[in-house]
Steps between C-alpha positions, in 0.01 A plus 500: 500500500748751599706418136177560344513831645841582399409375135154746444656807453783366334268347254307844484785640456584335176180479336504884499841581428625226293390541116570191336596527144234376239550174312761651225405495131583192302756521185263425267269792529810724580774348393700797502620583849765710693626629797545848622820618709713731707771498754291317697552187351899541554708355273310303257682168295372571213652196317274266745199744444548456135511093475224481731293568196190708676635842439414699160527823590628733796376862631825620722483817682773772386331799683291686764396861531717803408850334592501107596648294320453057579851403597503149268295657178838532350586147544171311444462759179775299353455214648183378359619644185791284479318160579181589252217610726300721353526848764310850568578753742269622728460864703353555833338806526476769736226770535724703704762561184419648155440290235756629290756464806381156521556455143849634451590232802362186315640593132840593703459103620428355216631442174311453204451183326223431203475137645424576816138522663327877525549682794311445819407782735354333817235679629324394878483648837808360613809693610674729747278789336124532617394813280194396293428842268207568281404269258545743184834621685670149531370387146693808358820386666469167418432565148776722500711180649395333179510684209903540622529139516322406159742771344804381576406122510277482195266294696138588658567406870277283751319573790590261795224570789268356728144514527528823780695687252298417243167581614606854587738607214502301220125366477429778248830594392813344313240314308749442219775374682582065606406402841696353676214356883640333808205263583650209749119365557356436144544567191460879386136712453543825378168702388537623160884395470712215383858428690766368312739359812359404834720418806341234659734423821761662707598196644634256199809358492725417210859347510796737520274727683554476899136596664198617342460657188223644323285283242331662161350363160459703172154464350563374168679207258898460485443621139363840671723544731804487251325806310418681806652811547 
């Protein structure tokens, strides 16, 4: 009785703060799927990551804001080049820095490469900044953030966000650009709106990775994924 007492609100305490991941989608409706990365997964082996045979593509993080800059983008840039994953950078952004500041940092990171995935600007309510301006005022920055990018890359970038974000911001605006939805529950439901990558876990594992990594599919065949740029 008294271990049943200890084991009730530990057993609460899971239920509600434990999100399992949902069952993850099978290769043959997505058979393209990725990973996406930072200096949080350390040093990757990307040799090991690469035989494994469940990686097609990688989103790394090269920026953040007006003046950060990930620590192994440099490495796992030319890393995944140099054993034939397919990569894309990706941009955190800040609503407490310009968009053109937040620009000039990402193109300063990252070099250009006609074979590489578009741009990603990551957009959620995440980070050491808690300003949330007008809707009209953020879209202008972003936008901003964008047309820079698509300039120098040649490439129309995606929108990585989550449904918070989303519902806010981007419901009625950036209707032309790829989404990119974090759903670790189901499979994605957007009203009026296609996504073209959904991350699907934050807790997968793949060899030469030590610890979690993030899981993601691209909505579409091998053929379409070759073209897509």
């Amino acid at each position: 009785m008294h271990v049943f007492n200890y084991l009730l609100p530990l057993l609460f305490f899971l239920v509600t703060n434990c999100h399992l991941d949902a069952t993850p989608p099978d290769s043959t409706s997505y058979p393209i799927q990725g990973i996406d990365i930072s200096h949080h997964q350390g040093t990757i082996d990307w040799q090991a990551l690469k035989q494994e045979g469940k990686v097609q593509f990688v989103f790394m993080k090269a920026t953040e804001g007006g003046d950060f800059k990930d620590r192994k983008f440099q490495y796992n840039w030319k890393a995944a080049k140099n054993v034939g994953i397919r990569r894309g950078a990706y941009h955190f952004y800040s609503f407490c820095k310009p968009g053109a500041e937040q620009a000039a940092n990402f193109m300063a990171a990252v070099p250009i490469d006609n074979r590489a995935l578009p741009p990603v600007v990551d957009l959620e309510f995440l980070g050491s900044c808690k300003k949330q301006p007008p809707v009209q005022e953020a879209i202008k920055e972003i936008q901003l953030f964008l047309d820079l990018l698509e300039k120098q890359y040649g490439k129309r970038p995606i929108l990585y966000t989550t449904y918070a974000f989303y519902a806010v911001y981007l419901k009625e605006n950036l209707t032309s650009y790829d989404l990119w939805i974090r759903d670790t529950q189901k499979e994605p439901i957007l009203e009026n709106r296609r996504w073209k990558f959904w991350q699907f876990s934050n807790r997968g594992h793949r060899k030469g990775i030590k610890g979690p990594v993030d899981l993601n599919v691209f909505q579409g065949t091998p053929q379409s994924f070759n073209h897509y740029e």
